[in-house]
ZAMARGU-4260 file (C-alpha; in steps of 0.2 Angstrom, whole numbers, plus 5000, padded with zeros to 4 digits):
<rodrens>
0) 4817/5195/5336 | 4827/5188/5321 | 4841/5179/5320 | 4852/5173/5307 | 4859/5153/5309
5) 4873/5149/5315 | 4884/5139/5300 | 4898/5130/5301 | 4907/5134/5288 | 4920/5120/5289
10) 4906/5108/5290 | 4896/5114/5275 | 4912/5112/5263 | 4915/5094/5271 | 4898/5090/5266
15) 4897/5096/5249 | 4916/5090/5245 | 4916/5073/5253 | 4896/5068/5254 | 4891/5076/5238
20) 4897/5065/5226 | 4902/5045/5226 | 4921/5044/5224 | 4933/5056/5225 | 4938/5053/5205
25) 4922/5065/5199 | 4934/5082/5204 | 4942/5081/5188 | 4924/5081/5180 | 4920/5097/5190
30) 4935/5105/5187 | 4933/5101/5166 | 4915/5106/5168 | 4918/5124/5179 | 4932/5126/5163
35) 4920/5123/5148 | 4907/5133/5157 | 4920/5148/5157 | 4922/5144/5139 | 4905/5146/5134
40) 4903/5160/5145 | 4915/5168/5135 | 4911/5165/5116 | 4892/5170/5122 | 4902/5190/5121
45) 4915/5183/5107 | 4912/5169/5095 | 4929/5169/5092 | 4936/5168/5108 | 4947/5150/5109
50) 4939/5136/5117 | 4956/5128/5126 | 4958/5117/5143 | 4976/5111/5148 | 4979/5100/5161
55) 4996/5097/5168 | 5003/5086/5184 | 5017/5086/5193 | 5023/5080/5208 | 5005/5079/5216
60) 5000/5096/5210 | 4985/5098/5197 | 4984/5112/5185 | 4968/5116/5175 | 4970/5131/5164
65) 4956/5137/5154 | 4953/5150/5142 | 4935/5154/5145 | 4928/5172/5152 | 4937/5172/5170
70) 4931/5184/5186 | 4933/5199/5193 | 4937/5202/5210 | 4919/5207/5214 | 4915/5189/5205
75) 4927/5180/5215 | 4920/5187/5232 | 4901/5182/5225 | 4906/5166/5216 | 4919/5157/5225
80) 4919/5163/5240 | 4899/5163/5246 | 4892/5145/5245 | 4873/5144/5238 | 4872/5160/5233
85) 4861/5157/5218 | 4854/5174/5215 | 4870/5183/5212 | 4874/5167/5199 | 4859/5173/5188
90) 4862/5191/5190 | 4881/5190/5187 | 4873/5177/5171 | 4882/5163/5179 | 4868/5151/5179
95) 4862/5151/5163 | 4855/5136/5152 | 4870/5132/5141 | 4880/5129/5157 | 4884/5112/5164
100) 4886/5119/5182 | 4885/5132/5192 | 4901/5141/5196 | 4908/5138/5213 | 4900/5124/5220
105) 4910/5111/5209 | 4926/5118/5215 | 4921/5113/5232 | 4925/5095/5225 | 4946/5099/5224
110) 4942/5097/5244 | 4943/5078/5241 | 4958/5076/5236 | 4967/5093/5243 | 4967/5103/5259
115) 4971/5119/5248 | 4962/5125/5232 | 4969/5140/5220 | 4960/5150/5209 | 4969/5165/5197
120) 4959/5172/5186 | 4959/5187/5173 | 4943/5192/5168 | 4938/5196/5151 | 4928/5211/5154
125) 4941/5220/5162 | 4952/5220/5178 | 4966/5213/5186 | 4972/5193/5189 | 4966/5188/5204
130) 4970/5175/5215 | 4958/5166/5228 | 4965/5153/5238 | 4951/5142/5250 | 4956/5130/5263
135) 4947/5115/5269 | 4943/5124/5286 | 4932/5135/5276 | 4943/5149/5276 | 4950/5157/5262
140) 4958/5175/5256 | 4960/5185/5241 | 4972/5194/5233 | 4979/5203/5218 | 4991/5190/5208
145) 5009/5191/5210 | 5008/5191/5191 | 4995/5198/5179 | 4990/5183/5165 | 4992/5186/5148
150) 4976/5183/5143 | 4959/5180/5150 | 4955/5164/5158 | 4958/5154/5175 | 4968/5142/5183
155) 4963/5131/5197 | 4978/5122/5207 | 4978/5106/5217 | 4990/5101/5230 | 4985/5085/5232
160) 4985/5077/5251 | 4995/5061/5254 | 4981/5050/5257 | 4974/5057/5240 | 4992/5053/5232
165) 4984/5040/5220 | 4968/5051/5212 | 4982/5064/5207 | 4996/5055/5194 | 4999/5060/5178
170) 4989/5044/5171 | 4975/5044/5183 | 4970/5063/5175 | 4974/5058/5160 | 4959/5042/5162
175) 4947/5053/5172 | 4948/5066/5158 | 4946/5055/5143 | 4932/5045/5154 | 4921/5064/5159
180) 4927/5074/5146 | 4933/5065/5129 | 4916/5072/5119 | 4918/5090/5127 | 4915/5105/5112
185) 4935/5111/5117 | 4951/5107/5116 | 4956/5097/5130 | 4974/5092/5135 | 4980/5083/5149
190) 5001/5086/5150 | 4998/5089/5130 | 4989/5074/5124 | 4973/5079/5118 | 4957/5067/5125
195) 4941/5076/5117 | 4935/5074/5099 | 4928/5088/5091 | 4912/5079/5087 | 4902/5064/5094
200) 4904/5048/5085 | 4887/5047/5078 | 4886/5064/5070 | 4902/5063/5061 | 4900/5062/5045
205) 4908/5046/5034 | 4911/5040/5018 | 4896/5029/5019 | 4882/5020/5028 | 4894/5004/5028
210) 4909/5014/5036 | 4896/5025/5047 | 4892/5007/5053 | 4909/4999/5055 | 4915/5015/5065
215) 4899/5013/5078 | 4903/4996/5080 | 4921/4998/5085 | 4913/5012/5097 | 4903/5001/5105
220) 4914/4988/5106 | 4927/4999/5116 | 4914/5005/5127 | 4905/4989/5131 | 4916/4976/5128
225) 4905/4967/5113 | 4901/4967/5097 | 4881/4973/5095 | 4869/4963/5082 | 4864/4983/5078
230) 4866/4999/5079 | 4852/5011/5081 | 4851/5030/5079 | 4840/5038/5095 | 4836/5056/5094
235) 4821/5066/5105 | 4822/5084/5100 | 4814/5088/5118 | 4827/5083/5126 | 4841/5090/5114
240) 4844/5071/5113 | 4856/5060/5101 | 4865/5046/5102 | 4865/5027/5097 | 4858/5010/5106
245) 4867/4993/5103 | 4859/4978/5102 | 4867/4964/5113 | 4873/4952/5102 | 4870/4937/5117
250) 4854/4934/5129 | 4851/4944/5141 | 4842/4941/5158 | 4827/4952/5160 | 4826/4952/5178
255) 4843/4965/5178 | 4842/4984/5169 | 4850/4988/5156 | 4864/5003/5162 | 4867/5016/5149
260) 4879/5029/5146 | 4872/5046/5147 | 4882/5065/5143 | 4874/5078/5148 | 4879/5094/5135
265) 4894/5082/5131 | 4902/5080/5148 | 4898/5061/5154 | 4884/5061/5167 | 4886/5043/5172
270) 4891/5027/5166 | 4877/5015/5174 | 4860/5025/5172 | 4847/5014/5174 | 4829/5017/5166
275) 4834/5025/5150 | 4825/5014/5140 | 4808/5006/5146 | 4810/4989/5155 | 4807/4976/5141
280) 4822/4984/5132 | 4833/4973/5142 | 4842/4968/5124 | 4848/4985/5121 | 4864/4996/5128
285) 4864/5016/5124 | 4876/5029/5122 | 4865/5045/5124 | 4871/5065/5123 | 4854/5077/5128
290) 4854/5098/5134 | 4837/5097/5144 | 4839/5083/5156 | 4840/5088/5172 | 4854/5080/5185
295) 4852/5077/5201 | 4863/5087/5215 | 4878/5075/5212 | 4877/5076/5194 | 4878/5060/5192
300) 4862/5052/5189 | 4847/5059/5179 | 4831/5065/5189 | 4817/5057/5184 | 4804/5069/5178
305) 4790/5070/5168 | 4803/5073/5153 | 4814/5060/5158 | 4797/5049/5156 | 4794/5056/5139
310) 4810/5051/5133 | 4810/5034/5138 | 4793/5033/5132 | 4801/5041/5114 | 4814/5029/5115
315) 4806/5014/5117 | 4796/5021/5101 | 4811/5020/5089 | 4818/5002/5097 | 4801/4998/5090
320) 4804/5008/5074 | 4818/4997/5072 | 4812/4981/5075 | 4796/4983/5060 | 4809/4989/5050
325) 4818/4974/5053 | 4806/4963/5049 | 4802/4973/5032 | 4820/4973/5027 | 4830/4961/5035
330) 4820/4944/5039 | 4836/4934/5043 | 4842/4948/5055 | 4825/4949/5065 | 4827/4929/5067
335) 4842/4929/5074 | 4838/4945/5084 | 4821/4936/5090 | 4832/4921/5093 | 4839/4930/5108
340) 4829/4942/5114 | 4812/4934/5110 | 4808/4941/5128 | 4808/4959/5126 | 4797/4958/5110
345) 4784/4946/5119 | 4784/4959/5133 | 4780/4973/5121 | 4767/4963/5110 | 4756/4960/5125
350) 4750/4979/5123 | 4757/4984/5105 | 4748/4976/5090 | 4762/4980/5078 | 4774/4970/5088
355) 4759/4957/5090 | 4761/4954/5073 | 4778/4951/5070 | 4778/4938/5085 | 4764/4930/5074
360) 4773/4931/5057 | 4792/4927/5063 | 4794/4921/5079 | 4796/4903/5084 | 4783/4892/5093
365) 4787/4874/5101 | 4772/4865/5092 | 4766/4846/5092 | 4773/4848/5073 | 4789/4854/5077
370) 4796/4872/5077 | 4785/4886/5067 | 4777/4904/5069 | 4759/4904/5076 | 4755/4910/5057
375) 4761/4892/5050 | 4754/4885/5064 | 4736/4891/5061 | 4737/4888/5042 | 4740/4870/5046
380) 4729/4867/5060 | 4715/4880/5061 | 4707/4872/5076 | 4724/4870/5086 | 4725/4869/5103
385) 4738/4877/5115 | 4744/4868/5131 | 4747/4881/5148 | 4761/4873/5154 | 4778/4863/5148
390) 4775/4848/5157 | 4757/4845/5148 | 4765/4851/5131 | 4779/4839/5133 | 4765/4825/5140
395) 4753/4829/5125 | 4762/4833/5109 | 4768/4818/5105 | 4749/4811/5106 | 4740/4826/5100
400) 4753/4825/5084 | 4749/4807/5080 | 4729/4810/5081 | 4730/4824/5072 | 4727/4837/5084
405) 4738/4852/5082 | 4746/4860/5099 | 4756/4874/5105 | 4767/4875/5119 | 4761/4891/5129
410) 4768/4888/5145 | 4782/4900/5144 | 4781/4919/5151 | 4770/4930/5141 | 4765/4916/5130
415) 4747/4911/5134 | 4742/4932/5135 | 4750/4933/5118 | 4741/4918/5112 | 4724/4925/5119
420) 4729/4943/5112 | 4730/4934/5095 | 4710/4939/5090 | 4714/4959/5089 | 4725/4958/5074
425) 4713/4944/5064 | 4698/4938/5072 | 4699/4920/5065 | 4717/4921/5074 | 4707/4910/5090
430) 4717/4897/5098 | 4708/4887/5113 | 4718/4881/5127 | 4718/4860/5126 | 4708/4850/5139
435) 4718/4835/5142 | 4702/4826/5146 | 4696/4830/5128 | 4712/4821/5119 | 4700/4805/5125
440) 4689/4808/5111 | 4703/4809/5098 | 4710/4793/5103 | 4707/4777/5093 | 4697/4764/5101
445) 4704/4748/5105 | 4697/4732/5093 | 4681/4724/5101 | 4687/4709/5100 | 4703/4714/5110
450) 4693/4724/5122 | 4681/4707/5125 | 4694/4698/5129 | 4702/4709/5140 | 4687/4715/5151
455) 4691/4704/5168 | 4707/4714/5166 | 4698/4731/5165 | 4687/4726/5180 | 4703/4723/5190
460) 4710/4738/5184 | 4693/4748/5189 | 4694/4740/5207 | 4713/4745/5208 | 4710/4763/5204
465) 4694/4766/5211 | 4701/4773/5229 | 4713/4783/5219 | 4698/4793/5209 | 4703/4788/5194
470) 4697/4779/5177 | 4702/4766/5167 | 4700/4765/5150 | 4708/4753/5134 | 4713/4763/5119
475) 4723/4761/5100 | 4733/4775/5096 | 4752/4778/5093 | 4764/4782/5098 | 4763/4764/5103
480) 4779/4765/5113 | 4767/4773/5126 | 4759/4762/5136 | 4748/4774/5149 | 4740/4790/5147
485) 4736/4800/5161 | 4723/4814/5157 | 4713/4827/5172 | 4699/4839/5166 | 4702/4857/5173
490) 4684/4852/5183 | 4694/4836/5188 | 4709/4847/5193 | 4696/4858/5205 | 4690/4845/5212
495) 4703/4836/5216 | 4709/4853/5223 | 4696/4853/5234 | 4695/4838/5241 | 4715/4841/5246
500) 4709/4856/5254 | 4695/4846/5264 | 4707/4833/5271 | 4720/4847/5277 | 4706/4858/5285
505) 4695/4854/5302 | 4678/4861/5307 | 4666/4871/5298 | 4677/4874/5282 | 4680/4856/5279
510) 4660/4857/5278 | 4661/4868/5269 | 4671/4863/5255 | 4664/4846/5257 | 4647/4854/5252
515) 4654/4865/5238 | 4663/4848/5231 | 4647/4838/5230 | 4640/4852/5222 | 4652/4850/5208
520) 4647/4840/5195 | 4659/4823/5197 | 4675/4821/5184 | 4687/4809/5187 | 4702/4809/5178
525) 4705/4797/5165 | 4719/4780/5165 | 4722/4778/5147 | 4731/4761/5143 | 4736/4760/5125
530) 4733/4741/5116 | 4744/4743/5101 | 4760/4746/5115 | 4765/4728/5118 | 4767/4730/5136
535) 4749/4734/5138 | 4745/4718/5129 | 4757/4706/5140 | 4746/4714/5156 | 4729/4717/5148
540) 4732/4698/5146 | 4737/4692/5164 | 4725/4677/5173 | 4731/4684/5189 | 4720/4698/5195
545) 4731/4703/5208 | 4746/4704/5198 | 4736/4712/5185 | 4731/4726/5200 | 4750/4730/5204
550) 4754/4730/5186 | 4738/4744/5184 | 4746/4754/5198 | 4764/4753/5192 | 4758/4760/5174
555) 4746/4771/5185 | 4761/4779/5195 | 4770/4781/5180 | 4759/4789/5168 | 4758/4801/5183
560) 4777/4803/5184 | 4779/4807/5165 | 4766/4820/5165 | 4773/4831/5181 | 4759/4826/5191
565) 4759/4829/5210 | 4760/4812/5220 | 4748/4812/5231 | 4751/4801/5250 | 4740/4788/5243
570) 4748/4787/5225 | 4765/4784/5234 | 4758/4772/5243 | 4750/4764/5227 | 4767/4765/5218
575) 4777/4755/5233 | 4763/4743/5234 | 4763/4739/5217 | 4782/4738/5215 | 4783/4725/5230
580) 4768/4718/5222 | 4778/4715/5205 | 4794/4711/5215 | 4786/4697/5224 | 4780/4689/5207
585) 4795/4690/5200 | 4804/4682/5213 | 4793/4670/5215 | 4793/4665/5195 | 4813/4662/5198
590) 4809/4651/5213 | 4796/4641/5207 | 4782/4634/5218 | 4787/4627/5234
</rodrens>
């Protein structure tokens, strides 16, 4: 045995008026959208037919008259008064492609701001006005018109509730209408003031390129509330798509998604759609019009399909477009674009060789010579270096400059892939990360003499920085006002990372590692005092060899500082001993002997 469920009908129209959509404001876009929808019904039978919509409010009631095809009793009964009834849509023809909605279910949304919606309508195929009047309760009656219309068309009456009171003046209609419906294909009044253009501000046609430009500008600038670096022209013909993207004339944080602006055959979709453009396009703001995207339920947000996904993919295509031409046309503009939005561009060379390119050719590197493009860069250094992080660029290029050795900073995001990426566009394009413990090599040595002299000093030095696995050796290099260098080997680093591992484990895995880090060849890193810094001389000179231990430890602990090394417990330990150490001898030298 069959039966048929039970609905309540009340509930249904709570939940499509008041659940459905996000704020009450979006009945005036359902109301303008049912109208247009009539309209185009209509010129589909008669070109001719006039593509009008007037809006008028007073005293809490809302008027929308159209001049589009209207119904027929029968249609009222199927249309307006059967909820979900799609198949008598496409039969009637309601529910055809060049429509925005599908009659009916929109009007559902005059439930959020009224108890009572009214419908008269005059078809124009025939038949008399018609008047349908639905209540929030889910009921509703029809009837003739106490008057026939002059002509065909609709009109759908509000009478807004008192806790609605605010969605309903004169100046909140006229807002919401300009907002949904300011690039609709008709003439739309609200209380005679017209809010649509006849056409969309980037098919217009200007003057000229300068004035087309000026005009988008201004456009943007309304909309957004900036002044873009660009405008670009965005079509995908899949999508019956147009529209223009604006370039943010500031930084922009990558982390948050750009929002667009998206119509959907003219009637605004949504201000804040998300995903428009792929994710390293975060410098870029669209206004878009498109025919084939599909809504979601709501209409007001796009569903992400396989031709949404085509279209970003097409989009990000001609931000690229852009971007070459740019460079081929406008050098100075791509450097200040790049100056902002050098993000976005490293994101999209790290799997486009195009955009590979212009990072290579225009965009600025920190470097050991001062700011320059990797291509400068490798035509003065062809055996340059690049450092992985800021803290060993910052450590290094100073020194690395003075001996010659050329060095890149490529410690920021995407820089060390780009760097590695480099070899697919010119093979001779190879740049080798630095080993710090290599710079040793490039250093001058110190005068034999001078190191003669100064080997009870080294000796001390040795025993002072024996227990802290580390080095000592005496250099001559500039710049002289740096008295230590501290450099680590990547094996050192490993090492050193394992025997930190060892110490905090117990057991079998401290064996364990203990046994892998004797298996690793031994590296220490490196204590680098430099003899041409006066300092250095002063303590290389010292008869003491206690006081020349403290003085090892205190340039020890600071050459550690001013790379960004990690203090270990026992490098604290040496940089208070050696400061109390050095405290004491001072005091001492004030006092005298005693």
């Amino acid at each position: 045995m069959e039966s048929a469920f039970q609905v309540d009908l009340r509930g249904v129209v709570d939940l499509l008026s008041r659940h459905l959509y996000s704020s009450p404001r979006v009945y005036v876009r359902e109301l303008l959208q049912n109208a247009v929808d009539a309209i185009r019904a209509r010129r589909l039978d008669d070109p001719a037919a006039p593509a009008e919509v007037r809006v008028t409010v007073a005293d809490g009631i809302v008027r929308v008259h159209d001049s589009g095809i209207g119904l027929t009793e029968d249609e009222v009964h199927t249309l307006l008064a059967t909820i979900g009834r799609s198949s008598k849509r496409d039969e009637l023809g309601f529910a055809r492609h060049e429509f925005l909605g599908q009659f009916g279910i929109g009007l559902l949304s005059g439930f959020l701001v009224a108890d009572e919606i009214e419908v008269e309508t005059r078809s124009a195929r025939g038949g008399a006005t018609v008047r349908w009047t639905g209540l929030a309760d889910g009921r509703y009656r029809v009837e003739k018109a106490a008057a026939e219309r002059p002509e065909p068309g609709t009109t759908v009456t509000l009478r807004a509730r008192r806790d609605a009171a605010e969605w309903v003046t004169e100046r909140k209609v006229a807002e919401l209408a300009r907002l949904y419906g300011s690039l609709l294909p008709a003439e739309v009044t609200v209380s005679g003031i017209r809010v649509t253009e006849p056409e969309t501000p980037w098919s217009r046609s200007y003057a000229s390129t300068a004035e087309r430009r000026a005009a988008l500008l201004a456009y943007g600038r309304e909309l957004f509330g900036f002044t873009a670096l660009d405008v670009v022209d965005l079509a995908v013909p899949e999508a019956g798509l147009t529209g223009v993207a604006f370039i943010l004339p500031t930084a922009a944080n990558p982390a948050v998604r750009s929002t667009h602006r998206v119509y959907l055959k003219r009637m605004l979709l949504t201000e804040n759609t998300e995903g428009l453009l792929p994710p390293w396009a975060f410098f870029a703001r669209c206004v878009v019009d498109a025919s084939e995207l599909r809504p979601t339920a709501s209409r007001e947000a796009l569903y992400d399909d396989d031709l949404t996904e085509q279209t970003r993919d097409r989009l990000g295509e001609q931000l690229r477009a852009w971007l070459v031409r740019l460079a081929e046309t406008d050098p100075d503009g791509l450097r200040a674009f790049l100056r902002l939005h050098h993000l976005g561009v490293k994101a999209l060379a790290l799997h486009d060789d195009d955009m590979l390119r212009l990072v290579d050719r225009w965009l600025d590197y920190e470097t050991s010579d001062g700011p320059m493009t990797l291509a400068e860069f490798r035509r003065r250094h062809p055996r340059g270096r690049y450092s992985g992080t800021v803290d060993e660029f910052r450590q290094l290029s100073g020194v690395a400059g003075a001996q010659g050795v050329g060095l890149v900073n490529a410690g920021y995001v995407y820089d060390r892939d780009i760097l590695e990426r480099l070899p697919r566009i010119d093979p001779d394009a190879r740049l080798d990360r630095l080993d710090p413990a290599d710079l040793a090599s490039h250093l001058g040595p110190a005068d034999p003499l001078a190191e003669l002299e100064a080997r009870p000093f080294l000796l001390a030095a040795a025993r002072a920085l024996d227990p802290l696995g580390c080095d000592v050796a005496l250099r001559d290099f500039d710049p002289a006002s740096l008295p230590a260098l501290y450099l680590t080997s990547r094996a050192a680093e490993h090492q050193a990372e394992l025997r930190e591992s060892r110490e905090l484990s117990d057991g079998l895995w401290a064996d364990v590692l203990g046994a892998v880090e004797r298996a690793v060849a031994a590296d220490r890193p490196l204590l680098v005092l430099n003899h041409r810094n006066p300092l250095v001389r002063r303590v290389s000179g010292l008869a003491d060899t206690d006081l020349a231990a403290s003085a090892v430890e205190a340039l020890y602990g600071m050459a550690l500082m001013h790379g960004h090394h990690p203090l270990r417990p026992a490098d604290t330990a040496a940089l208070n001993r050696s400061f109390l150490g050095l405290l004491d001898a001072a005091v001492l030298n004030q006092e005298g002997p005693r």
